[in-house]
Backbone as numpy.savetxt, mean C-alpha at the origin, in Angstrom:
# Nx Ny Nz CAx CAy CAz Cx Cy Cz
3.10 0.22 -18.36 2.28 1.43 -18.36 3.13 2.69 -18.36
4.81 2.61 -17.75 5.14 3.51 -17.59 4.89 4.92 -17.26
5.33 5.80 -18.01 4.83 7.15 -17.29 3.65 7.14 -17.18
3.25 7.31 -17.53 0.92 7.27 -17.57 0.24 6.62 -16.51
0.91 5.66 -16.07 0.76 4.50 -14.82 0.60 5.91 -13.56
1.80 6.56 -13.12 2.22 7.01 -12.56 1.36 8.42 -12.42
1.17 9.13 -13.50 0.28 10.03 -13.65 -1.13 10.08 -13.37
-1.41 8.69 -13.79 -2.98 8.37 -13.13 -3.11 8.03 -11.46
-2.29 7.40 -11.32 -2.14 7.23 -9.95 -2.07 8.70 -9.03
-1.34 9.63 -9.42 -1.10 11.34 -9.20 -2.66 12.06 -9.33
-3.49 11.99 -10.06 -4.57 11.91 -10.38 -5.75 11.63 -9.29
-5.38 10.26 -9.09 -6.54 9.72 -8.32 -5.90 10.13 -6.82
-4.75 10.39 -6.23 -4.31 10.73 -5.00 -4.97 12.28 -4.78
-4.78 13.11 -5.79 -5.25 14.87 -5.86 -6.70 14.71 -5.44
-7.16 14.19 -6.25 -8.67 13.40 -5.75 -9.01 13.29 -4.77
-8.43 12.24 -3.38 -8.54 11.68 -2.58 -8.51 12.63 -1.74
-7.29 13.50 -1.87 -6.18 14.22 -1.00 -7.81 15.60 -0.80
-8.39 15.65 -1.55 -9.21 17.08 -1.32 -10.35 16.11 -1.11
-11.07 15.59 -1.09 -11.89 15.10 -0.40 -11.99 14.34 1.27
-10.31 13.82 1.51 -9.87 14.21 2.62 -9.80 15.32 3.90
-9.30 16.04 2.91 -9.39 17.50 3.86 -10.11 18.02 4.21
-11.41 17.42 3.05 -12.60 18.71 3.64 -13.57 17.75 4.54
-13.87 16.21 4.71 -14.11 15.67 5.48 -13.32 15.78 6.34
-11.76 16.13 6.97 -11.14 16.53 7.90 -11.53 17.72 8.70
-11.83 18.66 7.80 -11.91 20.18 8.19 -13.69 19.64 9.23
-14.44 19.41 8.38 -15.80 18.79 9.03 -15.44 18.48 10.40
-14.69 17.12 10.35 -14.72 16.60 11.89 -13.97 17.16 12.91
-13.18 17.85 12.36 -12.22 18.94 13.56 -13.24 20.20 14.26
-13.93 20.67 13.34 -14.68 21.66 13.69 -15.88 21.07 14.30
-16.75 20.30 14.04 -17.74 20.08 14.70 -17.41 19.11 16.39
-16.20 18.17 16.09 -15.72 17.72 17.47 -14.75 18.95 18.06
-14.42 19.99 18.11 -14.29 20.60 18.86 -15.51 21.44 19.41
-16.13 21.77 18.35 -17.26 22.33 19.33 -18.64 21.77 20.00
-18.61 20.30 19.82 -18.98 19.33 21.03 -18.40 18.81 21.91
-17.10 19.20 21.78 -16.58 18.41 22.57 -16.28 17.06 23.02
-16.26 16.64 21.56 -16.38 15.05 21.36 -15.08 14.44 20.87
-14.62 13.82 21.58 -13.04 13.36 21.95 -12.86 12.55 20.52
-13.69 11.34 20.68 -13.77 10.67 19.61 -14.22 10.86 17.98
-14.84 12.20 17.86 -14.92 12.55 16.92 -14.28 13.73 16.08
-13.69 13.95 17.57 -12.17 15.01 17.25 -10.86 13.78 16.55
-11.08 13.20 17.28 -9.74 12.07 16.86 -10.50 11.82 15.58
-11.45 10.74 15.14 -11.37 10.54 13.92 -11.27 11.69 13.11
-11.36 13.05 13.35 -11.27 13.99 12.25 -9.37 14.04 12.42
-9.03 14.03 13.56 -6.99 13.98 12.83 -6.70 12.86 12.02
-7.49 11.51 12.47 -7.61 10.56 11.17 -7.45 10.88 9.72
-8.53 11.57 9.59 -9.03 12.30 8.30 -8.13 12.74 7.65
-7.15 14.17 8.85 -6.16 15.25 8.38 -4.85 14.22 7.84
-4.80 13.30 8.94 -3.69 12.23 8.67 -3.74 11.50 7.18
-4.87 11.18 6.69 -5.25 10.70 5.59 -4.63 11.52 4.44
-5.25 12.93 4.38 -4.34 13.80 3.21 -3.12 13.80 3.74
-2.44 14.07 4.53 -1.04 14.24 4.83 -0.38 12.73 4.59
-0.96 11.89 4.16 -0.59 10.38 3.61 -0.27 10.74 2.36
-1.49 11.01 1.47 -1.62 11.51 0.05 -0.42 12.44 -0.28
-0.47 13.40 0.43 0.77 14.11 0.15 2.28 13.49 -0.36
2.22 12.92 1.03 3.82 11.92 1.01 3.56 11.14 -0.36
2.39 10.28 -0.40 2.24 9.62 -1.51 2.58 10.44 -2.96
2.20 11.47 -2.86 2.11 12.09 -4.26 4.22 12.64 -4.74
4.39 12.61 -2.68 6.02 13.53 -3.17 6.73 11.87 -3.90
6.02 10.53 -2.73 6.91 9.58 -3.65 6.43 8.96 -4.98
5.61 9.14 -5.51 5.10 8.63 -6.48 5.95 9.36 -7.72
6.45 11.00 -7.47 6.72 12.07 -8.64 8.33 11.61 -8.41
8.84 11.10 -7.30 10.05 10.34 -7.55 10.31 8.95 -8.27
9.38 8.06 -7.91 9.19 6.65 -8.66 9.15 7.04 -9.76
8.18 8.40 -10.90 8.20 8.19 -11.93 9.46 8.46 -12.68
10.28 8.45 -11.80 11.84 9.01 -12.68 12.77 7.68 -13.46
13.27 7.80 -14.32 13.42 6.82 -15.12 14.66 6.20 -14.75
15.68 4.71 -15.02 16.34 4.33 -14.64 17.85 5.03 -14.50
18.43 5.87 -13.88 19.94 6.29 -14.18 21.08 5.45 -13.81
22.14 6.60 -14.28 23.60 5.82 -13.98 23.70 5.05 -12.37
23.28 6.25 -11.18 23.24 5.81 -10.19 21.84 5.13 -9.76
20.88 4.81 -10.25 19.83 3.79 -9.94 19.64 3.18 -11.13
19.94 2.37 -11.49 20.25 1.51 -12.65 18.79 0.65 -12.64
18.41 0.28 -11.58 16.90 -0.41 -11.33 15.98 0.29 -11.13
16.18 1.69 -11.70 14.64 2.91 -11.37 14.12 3.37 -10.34
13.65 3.88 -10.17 13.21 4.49 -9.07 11.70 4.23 -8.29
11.31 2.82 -8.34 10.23 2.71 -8.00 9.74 2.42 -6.76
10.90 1.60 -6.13 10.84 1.53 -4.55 10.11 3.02 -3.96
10.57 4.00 -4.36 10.15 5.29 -3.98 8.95 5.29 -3.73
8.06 4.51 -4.55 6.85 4.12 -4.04 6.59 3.67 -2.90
7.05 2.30 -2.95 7.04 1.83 -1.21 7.64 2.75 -0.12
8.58 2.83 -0.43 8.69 4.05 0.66 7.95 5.10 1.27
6.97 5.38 0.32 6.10 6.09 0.63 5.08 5.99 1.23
4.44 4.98 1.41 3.64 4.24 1.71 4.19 3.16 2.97
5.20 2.92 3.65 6.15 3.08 4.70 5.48 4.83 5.27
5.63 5.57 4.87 6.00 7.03 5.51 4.25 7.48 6.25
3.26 6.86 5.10 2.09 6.71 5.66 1.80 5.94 6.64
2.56 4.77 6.55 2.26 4.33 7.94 3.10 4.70 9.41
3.87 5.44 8.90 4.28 6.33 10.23 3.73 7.44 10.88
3.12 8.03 9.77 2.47 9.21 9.97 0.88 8.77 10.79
0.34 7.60 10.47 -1.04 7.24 10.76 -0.27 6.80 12.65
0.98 6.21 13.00 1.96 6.26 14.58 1.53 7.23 15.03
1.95 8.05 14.65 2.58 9.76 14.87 0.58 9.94 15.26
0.13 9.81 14.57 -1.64 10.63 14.65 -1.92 9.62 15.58
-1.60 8.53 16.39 -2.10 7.56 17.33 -2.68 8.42 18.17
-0.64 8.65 18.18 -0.28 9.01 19.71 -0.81 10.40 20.19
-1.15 11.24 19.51 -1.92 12.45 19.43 -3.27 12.29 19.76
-3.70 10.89 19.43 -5.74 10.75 19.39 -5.37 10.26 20.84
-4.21 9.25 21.73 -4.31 8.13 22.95 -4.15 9.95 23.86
-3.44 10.72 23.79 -2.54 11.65 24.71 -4.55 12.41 24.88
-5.01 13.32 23.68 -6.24 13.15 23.85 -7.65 12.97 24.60
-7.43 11.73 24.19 -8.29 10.49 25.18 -8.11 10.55 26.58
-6.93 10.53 26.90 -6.71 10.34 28.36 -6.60 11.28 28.96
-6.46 12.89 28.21 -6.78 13.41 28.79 -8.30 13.75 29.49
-8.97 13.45 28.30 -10.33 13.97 28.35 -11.01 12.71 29.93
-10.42 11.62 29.37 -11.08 10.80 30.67 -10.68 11.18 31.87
-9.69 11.63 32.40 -9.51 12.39 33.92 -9.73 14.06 33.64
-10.32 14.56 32.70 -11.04 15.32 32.78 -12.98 15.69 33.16
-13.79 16.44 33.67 -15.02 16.39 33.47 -15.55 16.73 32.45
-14.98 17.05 30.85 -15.70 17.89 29.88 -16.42 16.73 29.31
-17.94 16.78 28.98 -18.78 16.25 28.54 -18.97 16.62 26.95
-19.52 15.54 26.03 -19.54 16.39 24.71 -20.74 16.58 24.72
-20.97 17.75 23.94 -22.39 18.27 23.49 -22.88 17.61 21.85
-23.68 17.01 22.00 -23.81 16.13 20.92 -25.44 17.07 20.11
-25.29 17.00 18.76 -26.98 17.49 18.31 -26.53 16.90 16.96
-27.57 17.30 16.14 -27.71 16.08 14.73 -26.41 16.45 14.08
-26.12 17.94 14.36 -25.04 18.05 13.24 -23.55 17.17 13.58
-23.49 16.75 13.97 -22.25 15.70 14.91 -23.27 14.15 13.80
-24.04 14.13 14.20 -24.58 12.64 13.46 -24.55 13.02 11.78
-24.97 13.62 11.38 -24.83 14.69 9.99 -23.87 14.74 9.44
-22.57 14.59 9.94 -21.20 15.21 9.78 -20.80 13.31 9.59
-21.06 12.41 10.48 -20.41 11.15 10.54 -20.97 10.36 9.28
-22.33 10.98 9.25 -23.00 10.29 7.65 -22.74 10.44 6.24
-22.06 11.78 6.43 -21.85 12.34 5.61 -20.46 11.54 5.37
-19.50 11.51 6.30 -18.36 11.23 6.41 -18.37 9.74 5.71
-19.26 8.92 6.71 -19.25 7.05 5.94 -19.16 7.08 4.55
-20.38 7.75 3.56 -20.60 7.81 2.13 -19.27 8.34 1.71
-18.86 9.33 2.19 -17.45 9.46 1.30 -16.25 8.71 1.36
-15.88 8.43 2.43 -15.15 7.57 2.26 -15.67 5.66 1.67
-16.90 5.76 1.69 -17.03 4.71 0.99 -16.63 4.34 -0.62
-17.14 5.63 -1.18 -16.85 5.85 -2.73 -15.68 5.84 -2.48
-14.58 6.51 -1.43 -13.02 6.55 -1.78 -12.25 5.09 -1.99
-13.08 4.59 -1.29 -12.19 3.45 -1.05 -12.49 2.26 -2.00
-13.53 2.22 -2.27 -14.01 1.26 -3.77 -13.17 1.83 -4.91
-13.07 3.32 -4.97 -12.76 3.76 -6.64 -11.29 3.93 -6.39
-10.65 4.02 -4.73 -9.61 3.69 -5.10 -8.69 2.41 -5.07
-9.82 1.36 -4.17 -9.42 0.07 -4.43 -9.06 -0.40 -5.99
-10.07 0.21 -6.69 -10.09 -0.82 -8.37 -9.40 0.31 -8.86
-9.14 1.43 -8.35 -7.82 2.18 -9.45 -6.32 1.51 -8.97
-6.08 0.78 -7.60 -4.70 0.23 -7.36 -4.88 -1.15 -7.77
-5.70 -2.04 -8.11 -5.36 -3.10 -8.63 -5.09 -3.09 -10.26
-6.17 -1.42 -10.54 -5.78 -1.57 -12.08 -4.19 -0.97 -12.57
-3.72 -0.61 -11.87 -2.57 0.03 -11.91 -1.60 -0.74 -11.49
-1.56 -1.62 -10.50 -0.94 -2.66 -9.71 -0.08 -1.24 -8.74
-0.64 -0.61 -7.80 0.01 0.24 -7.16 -0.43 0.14 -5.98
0.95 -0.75 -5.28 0.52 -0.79 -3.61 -0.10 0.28 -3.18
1.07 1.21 -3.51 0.47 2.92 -2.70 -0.86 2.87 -2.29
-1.79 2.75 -3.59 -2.99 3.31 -3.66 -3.62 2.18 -2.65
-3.62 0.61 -2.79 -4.10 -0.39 -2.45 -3.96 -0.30 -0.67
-2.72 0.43 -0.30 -2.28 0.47 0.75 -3.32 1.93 1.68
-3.27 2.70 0.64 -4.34 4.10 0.85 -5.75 3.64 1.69
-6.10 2.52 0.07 -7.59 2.26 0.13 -7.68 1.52 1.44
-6.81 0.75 2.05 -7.26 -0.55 3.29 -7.51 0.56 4.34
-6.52 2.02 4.59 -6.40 2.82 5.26 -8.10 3.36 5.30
-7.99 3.53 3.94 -9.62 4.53 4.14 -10.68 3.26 3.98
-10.83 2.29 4.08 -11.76 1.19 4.59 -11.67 1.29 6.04
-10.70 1.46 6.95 -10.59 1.43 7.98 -11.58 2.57 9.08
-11.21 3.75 7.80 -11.74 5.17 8.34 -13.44 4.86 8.91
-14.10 3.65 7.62 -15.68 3.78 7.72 -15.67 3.03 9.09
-14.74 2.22 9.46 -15.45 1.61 10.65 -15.20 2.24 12.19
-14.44 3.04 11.64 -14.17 3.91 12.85 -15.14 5.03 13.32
-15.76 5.43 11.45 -16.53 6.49 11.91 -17.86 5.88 12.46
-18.05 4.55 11.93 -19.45 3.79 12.75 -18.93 3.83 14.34
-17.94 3.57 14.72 -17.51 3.45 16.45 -17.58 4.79 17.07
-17.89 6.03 16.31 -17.51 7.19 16.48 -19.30 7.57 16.89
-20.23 7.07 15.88 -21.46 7.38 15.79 -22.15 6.57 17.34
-21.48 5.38 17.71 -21.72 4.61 18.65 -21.39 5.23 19.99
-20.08 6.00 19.99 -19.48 7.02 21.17 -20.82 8.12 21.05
-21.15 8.96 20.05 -22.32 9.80 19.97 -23.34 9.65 20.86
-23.71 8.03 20.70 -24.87 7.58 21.08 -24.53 7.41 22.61
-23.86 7.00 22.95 -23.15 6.56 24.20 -23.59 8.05 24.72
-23.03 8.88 24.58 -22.74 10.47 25.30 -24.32 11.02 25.12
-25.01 10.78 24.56 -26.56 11.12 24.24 -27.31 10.30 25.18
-27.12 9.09 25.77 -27.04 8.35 26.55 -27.09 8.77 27.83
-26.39 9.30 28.21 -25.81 9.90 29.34 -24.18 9.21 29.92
-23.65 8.58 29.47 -22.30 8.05 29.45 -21.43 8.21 28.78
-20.76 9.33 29.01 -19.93 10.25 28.10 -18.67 9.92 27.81
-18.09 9.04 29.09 -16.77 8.47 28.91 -16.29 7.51 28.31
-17.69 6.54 27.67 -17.69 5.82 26.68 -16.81 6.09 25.56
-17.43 8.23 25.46 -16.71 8.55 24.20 -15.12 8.49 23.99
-14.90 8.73 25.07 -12.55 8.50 25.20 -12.43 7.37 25.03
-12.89 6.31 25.77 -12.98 5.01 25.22 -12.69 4.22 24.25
-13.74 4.86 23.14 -13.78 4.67 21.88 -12.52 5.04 21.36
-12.44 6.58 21.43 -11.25 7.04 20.71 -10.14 6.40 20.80
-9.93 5.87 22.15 -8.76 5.18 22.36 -8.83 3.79 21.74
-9.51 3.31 21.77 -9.91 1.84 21.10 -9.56 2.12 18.92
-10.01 3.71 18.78 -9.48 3.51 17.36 -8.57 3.75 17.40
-7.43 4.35 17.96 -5.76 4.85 18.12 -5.63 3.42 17.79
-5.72 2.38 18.38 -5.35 1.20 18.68 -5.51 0.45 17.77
-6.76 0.75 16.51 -6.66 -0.48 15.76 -6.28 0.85 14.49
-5.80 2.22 14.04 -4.93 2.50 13.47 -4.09 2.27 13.43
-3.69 2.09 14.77 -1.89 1.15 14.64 -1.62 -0.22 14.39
-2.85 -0.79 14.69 -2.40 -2.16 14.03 -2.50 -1.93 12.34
-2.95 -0.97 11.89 -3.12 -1.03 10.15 -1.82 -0.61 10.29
-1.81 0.02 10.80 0.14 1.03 10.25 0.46 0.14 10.61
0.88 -0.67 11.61 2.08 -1.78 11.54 2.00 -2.49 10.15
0.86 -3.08 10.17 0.55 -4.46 8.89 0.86 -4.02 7.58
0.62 -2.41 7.72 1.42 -1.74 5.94 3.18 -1.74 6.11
3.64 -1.22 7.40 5.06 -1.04 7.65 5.30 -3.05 6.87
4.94 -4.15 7.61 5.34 -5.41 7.61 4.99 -5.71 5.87
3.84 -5.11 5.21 3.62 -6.14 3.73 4.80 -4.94 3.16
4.97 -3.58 3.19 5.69 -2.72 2.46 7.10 -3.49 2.52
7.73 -3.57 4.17 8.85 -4.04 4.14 9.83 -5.44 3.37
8.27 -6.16 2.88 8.66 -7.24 1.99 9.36 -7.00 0.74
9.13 -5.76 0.30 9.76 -5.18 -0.73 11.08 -4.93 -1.02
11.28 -3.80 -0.03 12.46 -3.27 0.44 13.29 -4.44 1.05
12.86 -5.18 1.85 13.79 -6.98 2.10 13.92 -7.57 0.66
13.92 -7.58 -0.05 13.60 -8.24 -1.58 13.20 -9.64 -1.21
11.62 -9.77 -1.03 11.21 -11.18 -0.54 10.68 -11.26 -1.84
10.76 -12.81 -2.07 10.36 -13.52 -3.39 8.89 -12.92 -3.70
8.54 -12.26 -5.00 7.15 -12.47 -5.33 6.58 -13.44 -6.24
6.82 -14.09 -6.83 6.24 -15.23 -7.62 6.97 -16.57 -7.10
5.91 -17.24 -7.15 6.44 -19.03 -6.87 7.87 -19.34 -7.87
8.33 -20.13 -7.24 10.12 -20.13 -8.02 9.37 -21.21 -8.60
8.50 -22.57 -8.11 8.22 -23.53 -8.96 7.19 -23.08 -10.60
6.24 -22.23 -10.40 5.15 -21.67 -11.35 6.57 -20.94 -12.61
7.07 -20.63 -12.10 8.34 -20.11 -12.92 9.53 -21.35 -13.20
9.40 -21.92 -12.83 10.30 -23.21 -13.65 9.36 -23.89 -14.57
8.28 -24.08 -14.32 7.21 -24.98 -15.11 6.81 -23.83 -16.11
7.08 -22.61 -16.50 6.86 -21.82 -17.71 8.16 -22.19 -18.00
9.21 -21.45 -17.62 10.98 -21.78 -18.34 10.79 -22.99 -19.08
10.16 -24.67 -18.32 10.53 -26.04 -18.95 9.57 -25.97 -20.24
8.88 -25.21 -20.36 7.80 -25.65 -21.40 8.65 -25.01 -22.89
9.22 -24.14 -22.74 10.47 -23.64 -23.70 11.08 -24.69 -24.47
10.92 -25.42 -26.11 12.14 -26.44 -26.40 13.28 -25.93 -26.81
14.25 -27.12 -25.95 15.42 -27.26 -25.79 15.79 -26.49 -24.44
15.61 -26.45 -23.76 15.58 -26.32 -22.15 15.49 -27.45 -21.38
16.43 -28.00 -20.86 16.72 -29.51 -20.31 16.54 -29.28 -18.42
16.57 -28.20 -18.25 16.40 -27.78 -16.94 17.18 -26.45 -16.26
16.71 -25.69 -15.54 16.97 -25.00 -15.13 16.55 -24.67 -13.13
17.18 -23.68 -12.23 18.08 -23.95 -11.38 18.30 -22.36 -10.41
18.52 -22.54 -9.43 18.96 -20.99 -8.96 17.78 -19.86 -9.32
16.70 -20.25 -9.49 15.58 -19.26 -9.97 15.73 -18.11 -9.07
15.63 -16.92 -8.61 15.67 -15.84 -8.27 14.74 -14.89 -8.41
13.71 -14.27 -7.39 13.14 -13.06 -8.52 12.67 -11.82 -6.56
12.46 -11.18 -7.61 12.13 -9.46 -6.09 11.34 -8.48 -6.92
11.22 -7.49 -5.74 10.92 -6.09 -6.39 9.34 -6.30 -5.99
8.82 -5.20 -6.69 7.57 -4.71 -6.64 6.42 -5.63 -7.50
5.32 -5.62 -7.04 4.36 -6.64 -8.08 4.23 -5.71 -10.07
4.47 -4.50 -9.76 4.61 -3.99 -10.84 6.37 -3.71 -11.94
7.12 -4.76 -10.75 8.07 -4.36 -11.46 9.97 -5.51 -10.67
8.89 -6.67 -11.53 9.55 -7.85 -10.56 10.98 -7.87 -11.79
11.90 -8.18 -10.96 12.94 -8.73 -11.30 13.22 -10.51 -11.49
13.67 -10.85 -12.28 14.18 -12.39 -12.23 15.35 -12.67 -12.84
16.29 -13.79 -12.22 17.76 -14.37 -12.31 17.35 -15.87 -12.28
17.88 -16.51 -13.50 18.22 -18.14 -13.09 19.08 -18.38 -14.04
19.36 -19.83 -13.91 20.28 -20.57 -14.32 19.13 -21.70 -15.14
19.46 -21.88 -16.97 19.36 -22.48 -17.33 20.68 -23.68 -18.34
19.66 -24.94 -18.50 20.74 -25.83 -19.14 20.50 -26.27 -20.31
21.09 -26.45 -21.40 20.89 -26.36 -22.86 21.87 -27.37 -23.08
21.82 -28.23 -24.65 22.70 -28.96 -25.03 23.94 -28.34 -25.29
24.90 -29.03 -24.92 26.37 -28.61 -25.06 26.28 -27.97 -26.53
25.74 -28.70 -27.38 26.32 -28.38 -28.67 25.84 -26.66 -29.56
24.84 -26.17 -28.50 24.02 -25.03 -28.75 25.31 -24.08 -29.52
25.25 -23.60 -29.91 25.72 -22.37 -30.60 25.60 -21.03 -30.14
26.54 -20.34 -29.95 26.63 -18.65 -28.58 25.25 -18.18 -29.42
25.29 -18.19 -30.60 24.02 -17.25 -31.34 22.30 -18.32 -31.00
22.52 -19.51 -30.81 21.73 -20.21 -30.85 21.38 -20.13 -29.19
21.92 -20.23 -27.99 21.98 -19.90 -26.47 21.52 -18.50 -26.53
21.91 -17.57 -27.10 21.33 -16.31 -26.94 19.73 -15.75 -27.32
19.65 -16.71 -28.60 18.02 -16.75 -29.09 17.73 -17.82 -28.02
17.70 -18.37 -27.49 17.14 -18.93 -26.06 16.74 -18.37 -25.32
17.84 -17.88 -24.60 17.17 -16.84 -23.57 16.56 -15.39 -23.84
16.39 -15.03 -25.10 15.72 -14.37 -25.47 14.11 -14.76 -25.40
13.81 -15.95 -25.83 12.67 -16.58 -26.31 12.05 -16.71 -24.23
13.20 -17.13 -23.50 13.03 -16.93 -22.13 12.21 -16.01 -21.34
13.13 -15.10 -21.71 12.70 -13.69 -21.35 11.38 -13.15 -21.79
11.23 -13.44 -22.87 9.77 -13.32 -23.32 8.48 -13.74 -22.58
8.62 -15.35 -23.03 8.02 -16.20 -22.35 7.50 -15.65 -21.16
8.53 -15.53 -19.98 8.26 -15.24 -18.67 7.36 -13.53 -18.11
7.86 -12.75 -19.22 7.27 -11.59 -19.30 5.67 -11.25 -20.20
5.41 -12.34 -20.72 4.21 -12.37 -20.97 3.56 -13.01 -19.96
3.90 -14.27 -19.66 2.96 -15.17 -18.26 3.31 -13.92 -17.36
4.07 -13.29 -16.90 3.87 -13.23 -15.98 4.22 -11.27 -16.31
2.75 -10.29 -16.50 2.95 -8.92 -16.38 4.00 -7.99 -15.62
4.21 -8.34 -14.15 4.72 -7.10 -13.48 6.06 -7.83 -14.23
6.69 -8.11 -14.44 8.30 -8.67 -14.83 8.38 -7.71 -16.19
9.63 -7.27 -15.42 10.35 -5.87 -16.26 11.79 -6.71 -16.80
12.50 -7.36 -15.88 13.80 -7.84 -16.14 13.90 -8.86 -15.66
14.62 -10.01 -16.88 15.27 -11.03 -16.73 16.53 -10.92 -16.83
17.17 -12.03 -16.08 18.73 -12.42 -16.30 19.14 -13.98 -16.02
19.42 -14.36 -17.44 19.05 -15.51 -18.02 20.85 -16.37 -17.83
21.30 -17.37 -17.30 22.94 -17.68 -17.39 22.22 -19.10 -18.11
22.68 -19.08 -19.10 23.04 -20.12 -19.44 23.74 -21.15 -19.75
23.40 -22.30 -19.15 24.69 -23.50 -19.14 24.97 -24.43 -19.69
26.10 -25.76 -19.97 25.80 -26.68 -20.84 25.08 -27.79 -20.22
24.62 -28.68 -20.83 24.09 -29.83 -20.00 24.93 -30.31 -19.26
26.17 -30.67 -19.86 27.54 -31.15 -18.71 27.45 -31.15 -17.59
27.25 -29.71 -17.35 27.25 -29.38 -16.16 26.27 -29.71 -15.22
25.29 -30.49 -15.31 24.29 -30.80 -14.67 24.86 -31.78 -13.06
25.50 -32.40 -13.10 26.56 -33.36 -12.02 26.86 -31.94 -11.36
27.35 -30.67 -11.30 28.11 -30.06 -10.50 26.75 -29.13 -9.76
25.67 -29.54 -10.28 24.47 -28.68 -9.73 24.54 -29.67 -8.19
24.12 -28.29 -7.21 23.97 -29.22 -5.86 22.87 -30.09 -5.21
């Protein structure tokens, strides 16, 4: 998809990023002037959300930079990284919603709750609902963690703002401390999302295998004149996997005849299999098959 990949993705974040804010701006203002702990916190949620987008958008305009002398493998990690940085930032907004919370619970301030607090959370569910569907199927169509990583974030938002509507009810109730409660209870399962993005992102950046090494030998063997192959290897991003192996060919192959091989290889493997940008193909004689371990 190259550049265009990248641009649409820029696109749908600008998107996100202002529909963010202004559901942010909503819940800051109306939980401060109820005084509603928990619906103050999900609105830094919110703010936290564009300030994700942001980062997303500074690493995304780096990923789209093309391979150089000194990054010879492109710049796409920049992506993940970014999306790493969101899940620090969603840390960082925990600890701001727990500090909060606890204050408000050894405090006496009660929230003042009226429809526009319920108004504001309804409003809030529907939008982030559309966000997170249109940006679920824009990161699978793109194959862009970022976005995929965005969308689990803002799936998260709707169930918080239902726990938020539940604190409402609680404090309308007459049990107000329910509402810190809550808040503190979503600090808590924001951070388990930020961890679980820090742990699938870091698979990247570790270069953990993404495709089965066996599903990738059983395309290589189907190749004639390929007697077996060995040392399979592959990393990187689902949009932009790398692969290394070792194949074995008849001794008698010819350098021009071994080279249209692994050409035909390389192919092969980059059609079955989309995100694969680069192969690196060694090829060996059959001989050598005894010195394999």
């Amino acid at each position: 998809m190259g550049s265009n990949r990248f641009s649409q993705i820029k696109r749908v974040l600008i998107g996100i990023l202002v529909a963010n804010w202004l559901v942010a701006l909503a819940k800051l203002v109306v939980g401060a002037i109820s005084h509603s702990a928990s619906l103050f916190a999900d609105g830094i949620h919110s703010f936290a959300d564009g300030a994700s987008n942001v980062a997303g958008l500074i690493g995304i305009t780096i990923a789209a930079h093309p391979a150089d002398e000194d990054h010879p493998y492109g710049h796409r990690k920049f992506e993940t990284l970014s999306a790493q940085a969101i899940a620090v930032m969603l840390l960082l907004a925990c600890y701001e919603i727990l500090r909060s919370a606890v204050q408000r619970v050894s405090g006496n301030e009660i929230p003042e709750i009226n429809w526009v607090s319920f108004a504001v959370m309804g409003v809030t569910i529907v939008v982030n609902t559309v966000v997170t569907i249109y940006e679920q199927r824009q990161g699978k169509r793109l194959q862009s963690d970022l976005l995929l990583a965005d969308a689990l974030h803002t799936r998260t938002d709707i169930l918080v703002s239902l726990s938020v509507i539940g604190s409402l009810i609680a404090a309308k109730a007459g049990i107000p401390h329910i509402d810190s409660i809550i808040a503190i209870g979503i600090a808590l399962y924001i951070a388990g999302n930020a961890v679980w993005m820090l742990w699938q992102t870091s698979d990247v950046l570790a270069d953990k295998i993404v495709l089965d090494v066996k599903e990738i030998e059983r395309v290589v063997m189907e190749i004639p004149g390929v007697k077996a192959c060995h040392e399979i290897r592959n990393r990187g991003r689902r949009d932009d996997i790398h692969i290394d192996l070792h194949v074995l060919v008849d001794d008698q192959l010819s350098v021009e005849e071994a080279h249209h091989k692994s050409f035909l290889i390389e192919e092969k493997l980059k059609t079955r299999f989309p995100g694969v940008t680069d192969v690196i193909v060694h090829i060996e004689p059959l001989s050598h098959r005894h010195e394999l371990p």
